[in-house]
C-alpha positions as CSV (number, residue, x, y, z in Angstrom):
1,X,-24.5,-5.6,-19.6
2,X,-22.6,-7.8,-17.2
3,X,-19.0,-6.4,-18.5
4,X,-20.3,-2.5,-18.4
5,X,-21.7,-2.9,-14.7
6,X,-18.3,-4.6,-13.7
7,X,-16.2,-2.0,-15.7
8,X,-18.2,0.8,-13.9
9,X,-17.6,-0.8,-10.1
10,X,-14.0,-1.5,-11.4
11,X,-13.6,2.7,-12.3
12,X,-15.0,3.7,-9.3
13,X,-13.0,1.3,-6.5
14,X,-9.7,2.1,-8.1
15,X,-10.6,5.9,-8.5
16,X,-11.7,6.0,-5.0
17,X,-8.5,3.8,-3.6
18,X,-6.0,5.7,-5.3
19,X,-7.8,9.1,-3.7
20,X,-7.7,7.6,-0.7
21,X,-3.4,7.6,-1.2
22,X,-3.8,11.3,-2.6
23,X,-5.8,13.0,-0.2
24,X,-3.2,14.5,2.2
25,X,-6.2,16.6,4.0
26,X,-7.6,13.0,5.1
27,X,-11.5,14.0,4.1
28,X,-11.9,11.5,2.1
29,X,-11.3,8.5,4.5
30,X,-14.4,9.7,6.4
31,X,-16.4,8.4,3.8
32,X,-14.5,5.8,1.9
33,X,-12.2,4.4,4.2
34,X,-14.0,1.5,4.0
35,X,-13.1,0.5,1.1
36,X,-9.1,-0.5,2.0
37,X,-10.7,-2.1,4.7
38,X,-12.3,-4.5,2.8
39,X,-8.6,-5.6,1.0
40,X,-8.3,-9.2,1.3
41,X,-4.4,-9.5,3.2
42,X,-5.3,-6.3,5.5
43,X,-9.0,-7.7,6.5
44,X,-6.8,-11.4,7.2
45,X,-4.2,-9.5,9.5
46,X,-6.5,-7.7,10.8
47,X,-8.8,-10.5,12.1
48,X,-11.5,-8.7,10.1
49,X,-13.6,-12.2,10.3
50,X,-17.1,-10.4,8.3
51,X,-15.1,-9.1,5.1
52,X,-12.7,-12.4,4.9
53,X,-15.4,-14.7,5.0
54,X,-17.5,-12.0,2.8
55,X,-14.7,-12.4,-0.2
56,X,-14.6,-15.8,-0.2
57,X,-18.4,-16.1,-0.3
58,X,-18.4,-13.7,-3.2
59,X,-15.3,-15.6,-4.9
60,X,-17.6,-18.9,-4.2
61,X,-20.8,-17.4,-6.2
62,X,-19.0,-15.3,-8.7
63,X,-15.6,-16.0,-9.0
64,X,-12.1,-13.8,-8.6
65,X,-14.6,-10.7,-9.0
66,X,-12.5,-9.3,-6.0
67,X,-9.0,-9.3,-9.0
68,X,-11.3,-7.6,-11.5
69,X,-13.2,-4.8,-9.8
70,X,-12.0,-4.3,-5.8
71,X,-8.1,-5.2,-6.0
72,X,-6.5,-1.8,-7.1
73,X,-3.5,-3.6,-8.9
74,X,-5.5,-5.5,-11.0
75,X,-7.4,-2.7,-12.3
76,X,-4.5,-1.0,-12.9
77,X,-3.1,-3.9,-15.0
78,X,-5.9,-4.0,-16.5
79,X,-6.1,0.0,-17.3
80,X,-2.3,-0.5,-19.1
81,X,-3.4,-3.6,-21.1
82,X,-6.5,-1.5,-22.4
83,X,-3.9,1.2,-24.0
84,X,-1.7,-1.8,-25.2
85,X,-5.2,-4.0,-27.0
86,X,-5.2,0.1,-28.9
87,X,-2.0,-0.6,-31.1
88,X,-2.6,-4.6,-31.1
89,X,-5.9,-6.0,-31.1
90,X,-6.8,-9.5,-30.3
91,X,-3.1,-10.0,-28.9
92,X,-3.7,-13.2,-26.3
93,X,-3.7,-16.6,-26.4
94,X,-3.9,-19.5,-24.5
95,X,-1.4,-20.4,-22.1
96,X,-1.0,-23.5,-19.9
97,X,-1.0,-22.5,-16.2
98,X,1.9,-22.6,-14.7
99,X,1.1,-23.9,-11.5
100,X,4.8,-24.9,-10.0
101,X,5.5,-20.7,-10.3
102,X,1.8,-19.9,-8.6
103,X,2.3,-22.2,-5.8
104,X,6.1,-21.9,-5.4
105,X,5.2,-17.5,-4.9
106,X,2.1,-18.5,-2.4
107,X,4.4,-20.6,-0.4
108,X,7.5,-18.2,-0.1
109,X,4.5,-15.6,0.8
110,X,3.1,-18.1,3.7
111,X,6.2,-18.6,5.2
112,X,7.6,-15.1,4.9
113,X,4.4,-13.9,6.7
114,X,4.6,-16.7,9.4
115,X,8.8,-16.7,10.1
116,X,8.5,-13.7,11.9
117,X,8.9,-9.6,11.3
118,X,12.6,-10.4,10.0
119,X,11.0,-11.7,6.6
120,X,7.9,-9.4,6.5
121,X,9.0,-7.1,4.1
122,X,9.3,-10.1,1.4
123,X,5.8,-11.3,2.0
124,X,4.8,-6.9,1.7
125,X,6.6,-6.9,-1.9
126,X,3.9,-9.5,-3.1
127,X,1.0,-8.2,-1.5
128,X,-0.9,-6.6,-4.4
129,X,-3.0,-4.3,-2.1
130,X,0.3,-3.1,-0.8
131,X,2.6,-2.4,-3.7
132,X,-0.1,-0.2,-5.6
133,X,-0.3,1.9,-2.0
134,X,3.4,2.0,-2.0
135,X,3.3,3.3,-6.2
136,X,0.1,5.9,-5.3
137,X,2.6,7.4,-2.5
138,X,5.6,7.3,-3.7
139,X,5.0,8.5,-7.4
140,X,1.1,9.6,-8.0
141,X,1.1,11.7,-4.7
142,X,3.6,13.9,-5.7
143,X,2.8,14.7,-8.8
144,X,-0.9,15.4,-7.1
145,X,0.9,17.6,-4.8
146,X,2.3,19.4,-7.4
147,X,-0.7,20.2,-9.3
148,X,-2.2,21.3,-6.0
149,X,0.5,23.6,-5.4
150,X,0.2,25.4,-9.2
151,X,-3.5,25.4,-7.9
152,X,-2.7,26.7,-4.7
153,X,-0.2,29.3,-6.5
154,X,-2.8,30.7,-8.9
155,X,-5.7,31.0,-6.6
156,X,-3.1,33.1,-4.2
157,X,-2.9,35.3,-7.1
158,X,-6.3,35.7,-7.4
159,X,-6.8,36.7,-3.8
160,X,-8.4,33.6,-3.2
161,X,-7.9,30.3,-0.3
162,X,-9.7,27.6,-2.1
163,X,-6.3,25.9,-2.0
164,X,-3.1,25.9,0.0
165,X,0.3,24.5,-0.5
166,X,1.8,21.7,1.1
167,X,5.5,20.2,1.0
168,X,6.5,17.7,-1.7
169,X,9.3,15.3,-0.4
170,X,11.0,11.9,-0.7
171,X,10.5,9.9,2.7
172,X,12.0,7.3,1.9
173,X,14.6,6.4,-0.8
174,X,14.4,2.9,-0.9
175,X,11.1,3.0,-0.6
176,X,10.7,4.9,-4.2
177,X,13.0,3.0,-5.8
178,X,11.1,-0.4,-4.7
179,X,8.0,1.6,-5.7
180,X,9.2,2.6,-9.5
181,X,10.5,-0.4,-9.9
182,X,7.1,-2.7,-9.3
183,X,5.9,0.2,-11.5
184,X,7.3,-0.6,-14.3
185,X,7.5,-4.4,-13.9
186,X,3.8,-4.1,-13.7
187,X,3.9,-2.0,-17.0
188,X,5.6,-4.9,-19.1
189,X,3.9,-7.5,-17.7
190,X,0.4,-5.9,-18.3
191,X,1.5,-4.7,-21.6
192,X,2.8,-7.8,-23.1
193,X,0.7,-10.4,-21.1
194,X,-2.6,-8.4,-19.5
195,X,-3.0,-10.4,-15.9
196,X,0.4,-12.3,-15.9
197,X,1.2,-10.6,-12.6
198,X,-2.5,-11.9,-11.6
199,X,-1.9,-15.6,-12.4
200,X,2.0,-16.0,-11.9
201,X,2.8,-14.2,-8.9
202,X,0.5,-12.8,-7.0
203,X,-0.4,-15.0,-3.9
204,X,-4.4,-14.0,-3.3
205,X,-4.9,-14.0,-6.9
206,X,-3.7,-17.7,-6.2
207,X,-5.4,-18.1,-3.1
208,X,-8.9,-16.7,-4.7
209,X,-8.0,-18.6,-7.9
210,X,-8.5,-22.2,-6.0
211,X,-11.5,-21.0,-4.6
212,X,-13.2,-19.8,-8.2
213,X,-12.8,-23.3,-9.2
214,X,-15.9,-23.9,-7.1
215,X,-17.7,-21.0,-7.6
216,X,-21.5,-20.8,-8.4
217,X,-21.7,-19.3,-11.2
218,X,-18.5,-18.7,-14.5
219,X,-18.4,-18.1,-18.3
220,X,-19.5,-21.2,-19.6
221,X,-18.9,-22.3,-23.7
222,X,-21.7,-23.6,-25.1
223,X,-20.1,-26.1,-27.8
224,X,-23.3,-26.2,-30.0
225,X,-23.0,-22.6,-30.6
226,X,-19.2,-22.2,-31.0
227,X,-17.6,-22.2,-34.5
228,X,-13.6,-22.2,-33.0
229,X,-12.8,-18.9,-34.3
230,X,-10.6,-18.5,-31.1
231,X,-11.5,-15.0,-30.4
232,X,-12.4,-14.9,-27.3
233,X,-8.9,-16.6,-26.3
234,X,-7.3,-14.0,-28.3
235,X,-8.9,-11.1,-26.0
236,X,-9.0,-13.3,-22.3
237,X,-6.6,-10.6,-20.5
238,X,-5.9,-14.0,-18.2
239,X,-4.9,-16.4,-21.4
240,X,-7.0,-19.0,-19.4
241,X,-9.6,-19.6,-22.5
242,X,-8.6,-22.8,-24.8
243,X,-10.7,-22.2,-27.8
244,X,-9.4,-25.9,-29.5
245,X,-10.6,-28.1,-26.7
246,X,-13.6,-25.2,-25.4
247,X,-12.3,-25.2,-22.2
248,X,-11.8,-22.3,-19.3
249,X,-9.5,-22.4,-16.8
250,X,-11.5,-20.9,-13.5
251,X,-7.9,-20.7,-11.3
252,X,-6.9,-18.2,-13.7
253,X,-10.4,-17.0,-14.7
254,X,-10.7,-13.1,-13.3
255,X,-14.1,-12.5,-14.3
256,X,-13.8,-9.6,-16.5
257,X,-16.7,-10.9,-18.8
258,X,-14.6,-9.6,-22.0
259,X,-15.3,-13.0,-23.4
260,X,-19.1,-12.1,-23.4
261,X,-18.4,-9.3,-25.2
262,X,-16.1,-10.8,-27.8
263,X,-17.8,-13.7,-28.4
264,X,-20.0,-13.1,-32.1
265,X,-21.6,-16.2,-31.9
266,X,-23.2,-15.6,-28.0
267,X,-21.3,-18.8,-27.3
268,X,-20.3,-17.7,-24.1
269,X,-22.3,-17.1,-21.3
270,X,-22.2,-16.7,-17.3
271,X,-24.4,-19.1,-15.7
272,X,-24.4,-21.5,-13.2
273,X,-21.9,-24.3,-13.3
274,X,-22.9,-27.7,-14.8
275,X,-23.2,-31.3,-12.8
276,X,-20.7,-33.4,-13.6
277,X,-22.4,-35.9,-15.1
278,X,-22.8,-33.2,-18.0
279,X,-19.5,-31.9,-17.9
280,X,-18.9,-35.3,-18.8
281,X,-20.9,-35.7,-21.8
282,X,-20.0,-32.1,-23.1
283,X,-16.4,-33.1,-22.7
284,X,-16.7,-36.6,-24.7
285,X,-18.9,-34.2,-27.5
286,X,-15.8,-31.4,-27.4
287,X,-13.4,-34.2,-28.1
288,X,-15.4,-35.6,-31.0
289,X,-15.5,-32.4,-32.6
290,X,-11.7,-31.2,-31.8
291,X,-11.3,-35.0,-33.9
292,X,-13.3,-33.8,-36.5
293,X,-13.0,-30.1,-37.4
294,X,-9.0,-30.1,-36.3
295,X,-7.8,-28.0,-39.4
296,X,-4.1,-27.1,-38.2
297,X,-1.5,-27.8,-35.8
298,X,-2.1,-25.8,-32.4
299,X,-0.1,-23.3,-31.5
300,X,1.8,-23.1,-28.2
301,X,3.5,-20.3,-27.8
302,X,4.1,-19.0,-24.5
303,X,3.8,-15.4,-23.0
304,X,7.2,-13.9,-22.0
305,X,6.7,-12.5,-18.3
306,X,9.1,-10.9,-15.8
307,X,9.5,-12.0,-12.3
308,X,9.3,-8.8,-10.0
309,X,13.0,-8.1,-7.8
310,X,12.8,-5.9,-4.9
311,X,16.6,-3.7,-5.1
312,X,16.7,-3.2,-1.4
313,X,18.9,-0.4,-0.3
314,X,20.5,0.2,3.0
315,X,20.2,3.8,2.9
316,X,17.7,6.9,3.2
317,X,18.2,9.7,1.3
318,X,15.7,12.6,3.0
319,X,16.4,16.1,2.0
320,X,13.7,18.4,2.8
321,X,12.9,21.9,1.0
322,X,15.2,24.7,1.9
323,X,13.9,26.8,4.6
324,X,14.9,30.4,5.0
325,X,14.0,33.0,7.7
326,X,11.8,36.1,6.7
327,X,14.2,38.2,4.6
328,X,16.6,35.4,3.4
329,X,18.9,36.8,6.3
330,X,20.0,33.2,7.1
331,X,19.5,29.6,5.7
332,X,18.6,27.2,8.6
333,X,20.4,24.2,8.5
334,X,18.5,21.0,8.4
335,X,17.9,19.0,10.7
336,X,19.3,15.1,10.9
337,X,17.7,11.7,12.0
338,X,19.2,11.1,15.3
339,X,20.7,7.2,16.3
340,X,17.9,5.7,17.9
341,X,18.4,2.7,20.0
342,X,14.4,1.4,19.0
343,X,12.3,2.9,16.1
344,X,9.5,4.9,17.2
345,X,6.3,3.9,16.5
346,X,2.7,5.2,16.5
347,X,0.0,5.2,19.3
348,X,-2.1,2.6,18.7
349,X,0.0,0.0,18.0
350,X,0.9,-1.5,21.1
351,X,4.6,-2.6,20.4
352,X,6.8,-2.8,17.9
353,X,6.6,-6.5,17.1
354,X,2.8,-6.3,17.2
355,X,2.9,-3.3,14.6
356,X,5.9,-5.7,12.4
357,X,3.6,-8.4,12.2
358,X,0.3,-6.8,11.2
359,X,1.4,-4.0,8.8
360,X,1.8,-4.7,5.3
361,X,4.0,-1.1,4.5
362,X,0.7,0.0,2.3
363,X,2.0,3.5,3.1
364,X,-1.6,4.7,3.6
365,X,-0.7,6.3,7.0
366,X,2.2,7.8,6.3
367,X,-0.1,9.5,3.5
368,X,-2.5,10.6,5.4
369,X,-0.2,12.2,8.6
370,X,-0.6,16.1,8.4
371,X,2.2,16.6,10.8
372,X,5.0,14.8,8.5
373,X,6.1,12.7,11.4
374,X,5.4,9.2,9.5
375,X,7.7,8.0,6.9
376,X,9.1,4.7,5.6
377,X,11.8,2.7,7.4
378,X,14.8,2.3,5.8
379,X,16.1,-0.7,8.0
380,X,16.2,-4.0,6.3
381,X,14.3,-6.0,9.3
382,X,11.1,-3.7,9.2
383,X,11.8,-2.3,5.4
384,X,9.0,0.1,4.0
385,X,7.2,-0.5,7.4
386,X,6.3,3.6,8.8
387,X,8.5,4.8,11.7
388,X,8.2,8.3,13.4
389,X,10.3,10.5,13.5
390,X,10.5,14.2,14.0
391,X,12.3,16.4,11.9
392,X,10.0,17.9,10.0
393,X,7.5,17.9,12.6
394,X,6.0,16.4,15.7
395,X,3.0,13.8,17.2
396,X,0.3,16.0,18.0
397,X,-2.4,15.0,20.5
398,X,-5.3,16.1,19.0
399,X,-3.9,13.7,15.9
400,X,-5.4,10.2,15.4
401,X,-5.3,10.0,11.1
402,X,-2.8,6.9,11.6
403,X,-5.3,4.9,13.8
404,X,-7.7,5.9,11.9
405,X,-6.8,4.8,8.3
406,X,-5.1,1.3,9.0
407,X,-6.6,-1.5,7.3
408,X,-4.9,-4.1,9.1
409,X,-5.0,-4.0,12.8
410,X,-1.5,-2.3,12.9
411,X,-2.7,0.8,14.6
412,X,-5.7,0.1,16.3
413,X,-8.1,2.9,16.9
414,X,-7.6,5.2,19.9
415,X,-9.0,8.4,20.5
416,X,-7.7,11.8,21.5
417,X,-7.8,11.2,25.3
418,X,-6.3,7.8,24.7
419,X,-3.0,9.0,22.5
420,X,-2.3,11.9,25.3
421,X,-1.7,9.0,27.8
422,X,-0.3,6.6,25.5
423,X,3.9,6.6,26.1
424,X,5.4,5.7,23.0
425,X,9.0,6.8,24.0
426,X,10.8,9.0,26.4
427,X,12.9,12.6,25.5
428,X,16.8,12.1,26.3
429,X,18.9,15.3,26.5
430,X,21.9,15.8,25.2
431,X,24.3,18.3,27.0
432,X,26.8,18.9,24.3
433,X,24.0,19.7,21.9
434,X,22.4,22.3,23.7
435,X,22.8,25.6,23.2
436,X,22.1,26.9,27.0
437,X,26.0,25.2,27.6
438,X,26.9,26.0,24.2
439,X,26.3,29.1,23.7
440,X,25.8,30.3,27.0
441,X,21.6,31.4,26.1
442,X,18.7,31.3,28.1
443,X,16.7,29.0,25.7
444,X,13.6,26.6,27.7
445,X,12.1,25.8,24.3
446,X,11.8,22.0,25.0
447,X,10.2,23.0,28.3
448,X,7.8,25.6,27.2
449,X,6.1,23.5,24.2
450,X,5.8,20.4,26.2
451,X,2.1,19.9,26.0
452,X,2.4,17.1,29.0
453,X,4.7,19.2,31.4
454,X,6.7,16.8,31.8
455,X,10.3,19.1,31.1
456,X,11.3,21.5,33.5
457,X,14.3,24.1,33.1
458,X,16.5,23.7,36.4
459,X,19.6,25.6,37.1
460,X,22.7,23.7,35.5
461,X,24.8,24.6,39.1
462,X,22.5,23.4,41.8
463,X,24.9,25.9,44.2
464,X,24.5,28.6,42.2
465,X,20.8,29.3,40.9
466,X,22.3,32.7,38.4
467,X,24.0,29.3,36.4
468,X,22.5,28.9,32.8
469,X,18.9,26.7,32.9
470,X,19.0,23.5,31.4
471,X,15.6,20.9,30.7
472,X,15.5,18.0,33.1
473,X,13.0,15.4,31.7
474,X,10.2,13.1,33.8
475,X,10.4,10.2,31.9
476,X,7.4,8.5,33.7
477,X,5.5,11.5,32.5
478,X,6.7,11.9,28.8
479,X,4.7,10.6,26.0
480,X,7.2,10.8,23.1
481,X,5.4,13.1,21.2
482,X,8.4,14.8,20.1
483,X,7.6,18.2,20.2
484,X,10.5,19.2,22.6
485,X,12.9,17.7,19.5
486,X,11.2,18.9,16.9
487,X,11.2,22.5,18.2
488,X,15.2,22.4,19.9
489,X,16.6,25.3,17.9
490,X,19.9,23.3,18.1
491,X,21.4,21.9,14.8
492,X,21.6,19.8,12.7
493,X,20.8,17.4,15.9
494,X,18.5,18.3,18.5
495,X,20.0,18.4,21.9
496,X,16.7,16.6,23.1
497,X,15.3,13.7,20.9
498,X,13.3,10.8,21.6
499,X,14.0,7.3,22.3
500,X,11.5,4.6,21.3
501,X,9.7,1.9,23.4
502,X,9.6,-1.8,22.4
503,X,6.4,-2.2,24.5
504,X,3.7,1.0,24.7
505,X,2.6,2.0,28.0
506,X,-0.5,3.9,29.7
507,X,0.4,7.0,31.6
C-alpha cells in the first residue's frame, strides 16, 4: 500500500512539473505553479522560509521522500530504470557509499553558489530541479509543440480553432547541447545503476541524505524474519540495502518502499526507528548469525557510473522560421542580436546581479513568455541564465508570466501598473541604420508603437522642417520594452535597439 500511494504522488508531481515546462499558453501555472515552488534550491534562494523548513521536517519523519515523489529528476530516473528492471530483473546490489564523491560534489556546489554570479552556472548544472527544466524545454517542449501544431493543422482543416500554432525554435544552442547531454548521462546512469545520479552527485540528494539518517520513521529489517535471500538488495534502485550484515544505509535510502514489495518473507517494514540500546543488541544478534549462516564469499562488485560534463560553448546559434510576405513576393531578412553593452533583463528583478545570484537557469520563464522575448544566455558568466531580447518580439505591458512563474525570488512579482513604470533599459538610435537617412522615407514606426511616448519624430535639419523625420528618444521616459526595435523595419539590425540597465529603476 505504502509503495502504490507513493508511486501515485510520484506520477502525478512529475506529470504536473513537466506540464508546467510544456504549457506555452501559461494556464496551467494558475493552478499548479505551486508545485516548482515548493523545489528545495528555488524555495532556499528564494528565502521561501515555510517550504525549506517544511522539507526538512518531512525528510526528518519520513526520509528523502522529497527524491522519490516531488524532485522531477528523480522520478525520471526512476521512470528509465523501470524500462531497464523489464529486460533485467533483480539487477542491483549493494554498494559502499562513496562518500569522498558525495561530499566532494556538495562542496564544489556550496562554493560555486557562494563565489559569486561568475561560478553560478556550475552550481545550476548540479541542481536537479534545474537540469530536468532545462531537458523539458529544450527537448520535450518541442516535440509538444509539434504535436500541437499537427493538432492545430488538422483542426484548421476541419474548420475548427480548438488549437493554434505556435513557433518551434532553438533559443539557445548551448543551452540544448548542455540539455541533451544531461539527458543522456541521466539515461546511463539510471539504466545501469537506478539512483547513482541521486547518491553520487547530486548535492540535495546529499544534503537531504544526512538529514534521513535522523528521520522518524525508515524500512527497518527484522532479522528474525529474514532468511538472506538478498532480494531486496538486488531490487533497492539506491544499492544502499546490505542483505549479508541486514543493514540499510538511510544517507542513500530514497524511500521508494520497493523493498516492501520485494521482500517474500514481510522482513521489511517502515516503522519508527529503534533506540539505540536495541540497535545494539540487533546488531551483536546480525553478527552472530552472518558467523553462522555465512555460506560464500561476498561479492563486491561495484556499479560503473558516469560523472556528468557540462560542454560549454561560446556561441548561439538562433535561426528563426522563414518569414515571407503575403504572396511570397519577398523573403524578409532576419533579424540579428545587436552588441549590447549589459544584458537585458526582466521587470521584476531588480538588477542584474540580484537576478545572477537567485536564478538557477530552470528555463521555466523563458517557457512560459508568449511574446518570445526570453531566451537563454549564451555568455559564459551568466550561462543558461534568461536574457531579453527582441527579435522575435517585444516586452509587452500587460505581460507579467516571468514574475509570475519564478520559483526562486529571481523575478519577483510585480503587476501590470508596476512593469509599465519599471525601466529596464533605454532605446539608442542608430543613424546609419535607419532607413528615413537611408533611404530617404518617411518611416516614424519606432515613434508610433511606443506605448510610453517616450519617441518623438523631429526634423533631421532643425533649419529646414521639409528635411526627412528622424526618432529622438527620452531616455528618462523609456522603459525598455523594446517594441520600437522589435518593430524598426530596418534590417538585419534595427536602427533603434535597447540598451540594458545594471540597476532597474522606477519611472
Amino acid at each position: 500500500m505504502l509503495r502504490t500511494i507513493r508511486l501515485t504522488l510520484a506520477i502525478v508531481f512529475f506529470a504536473l512539473v513537466t506540464l508546467l515546462f510544456l504549457d506555452f499558453t501559461g494556464t496551467l501555472h494558475g493552478w499548479m505553479g505551486w508545485m516548482a515552488k515548493i523545489q528545495f534550491l528555488p524555495a532556499l534562494l528564494a528565502l521561501n522560509a515555510g517550504v525549506v523548513l517544511l522539507l526538512v521536517a518531512l525528510t526528518l519523519l519520513f526520509g528523502r521522500v522529497y527524491c522519490s515523489v516531488i524532485c522531477p529528476l528523480g522520478v525520471f530516473q526512476d521512470v528509465i530504470s523501470r524500462f531497464a528492471g523489464k529486460r533485467k530483473k533483480n539487477r542491483f546490489r549493494y554498494s559502499p557509499a562513496r562518500k569522498w564523491l558525495r561530499y566532494g560534489m556538495l562542496a564544489v556546489f556550496a562554493v560555486t553558489l557562494i563565489a559569486g554570479v561568475r561560478f553560478h552556472a556550475v552550481a545550476s548544472l548540479l541542481e536537479p530541479y534545474s537540469s530536468y527544466g532545462r531537458i523539458a524545454s529544450s527537448l520535450f517542449a518541442p516535440v509538444y509543440q509539434w504535436g500541437n501544431n499537427l493538432l492545430a493543422y488538422l483542426a484548421e482543416r476541419a474548420d475548427s480553432y480548438a488549437f493554434y500554432e505556435t513557433d518551434v525554435w532553438m533559443k539557445s544552442l548551448p543551452t540544448f547541447i548542455i540539455a541533451a547531454l544531461t539527458f543522456v548521462v541521466l539515461i546511463i546512469l539510471a539504466w545501469r545503476g537506478g539512483r547513482t545520479y541521486c547518491n553520487t552527485i547530486c548535492p540535495v540528494g546529499t544534503v537531504l541524505g544526512f538529514l534521513s539518517g535522523y528521520s522518524l520513521f525508515k524500512p527497518v529489517i527484522d532479522t528474525e524474519k529474514c532468511n538472506g535471500c538478498g532480494l531486496c538488495a538486488r531490487n533497492c534502485k539506491a544499492s544502499c540495502i546490505n542483505s549479508k550484515t541486514h543493514e540499510i544505509d538511510y544517507s542513500r535510502c530514497v524511500a521508494c518502499m520497493d523493498c516492501l514489495d520485494k521482500c517474500r518473507q514481510g522482513a521489511i517494514t517502515y516503522t519508527r526507528r529503534r533506540h539505540k540500546a536495541n540497535a545494539a543488541k540487533i546488531s551483536a544478534r546480525n553478527q552472530t548469525q552472518c558467523t553462522t549462516t555465512s555460506t560464500g564469499p561476498a561479492d563486491d562488485t561495484r556499479r560503473a557510473f558516469l560523472s556528468a560534463t557540462a560542454v560549454l560553448a561560446t556561441t548561439a546559434a538562433l535561426k528563426a522560421q522563414e518569414k515571407k510576405v503575403d504572396g511570397g513576393l519577398a523573403v524578409i531578412e532576419d533579424k540579428k542580436i545587436p552588441a549590447r553593452a549589459a544584458a537585458i533583463t526582466p521587470p521584476g528583478s531588480l538588477s542584474a546581479r540580484n537576478f545572477a545570484q537567485h536564478c538557477t537557469a530552470c528555463q521555466l520563464c523563458v517557457a512560459v513568455c508568449p511574446n518570445q522575448v526570453l531566451r537563454p544566455s549564451s555568455d559564459l558568466t551568466r550561462l543558461m541564465q534568461p536574457e531579453m531580447s527582441y527579435e522575435r518580439g517585444y516586452c509587452r505591458p500587460e505581460c507579467t508570466k516571468c514574475s509570475e512563474v519564478c520559483p526562486a525570488g529571481a523575478i519577483r512579482p510585480i503587476t501590470k501598473a508596476d512593469k509599465s513604470a519599471i525601466q529596464i533599459g533605454h532605446a539608442v538610435w542608430i543613424k546609419e541604420n535607419c532607413i528615413c537617412i537611408t533611404d530617404k522615407v518617411e518611416c516614424g514606426n519606432c515613434a508610433r508603437h511606443c506605448p510610453v511616448g517616450a519617441i518623438q519624430m523631429v526634423a533631421s535639419d532643425s533649419g529646414n522642417p521639409q528635411s526627412p523625420q528622424i526618432p529622438v528618444v527620452n531616455t528618462e521616459r523609456c522603459i525598455g520594452c523594446g517594441a520600437c526595435e522589435n518593430l524598426c523595419p530596418a534590417r538585419p539590425f534595427s536602427a533603434i535597439y535597447v540598451e540594458g540597465h545594471i540597476m532597474h529603476r522606477t519611472v
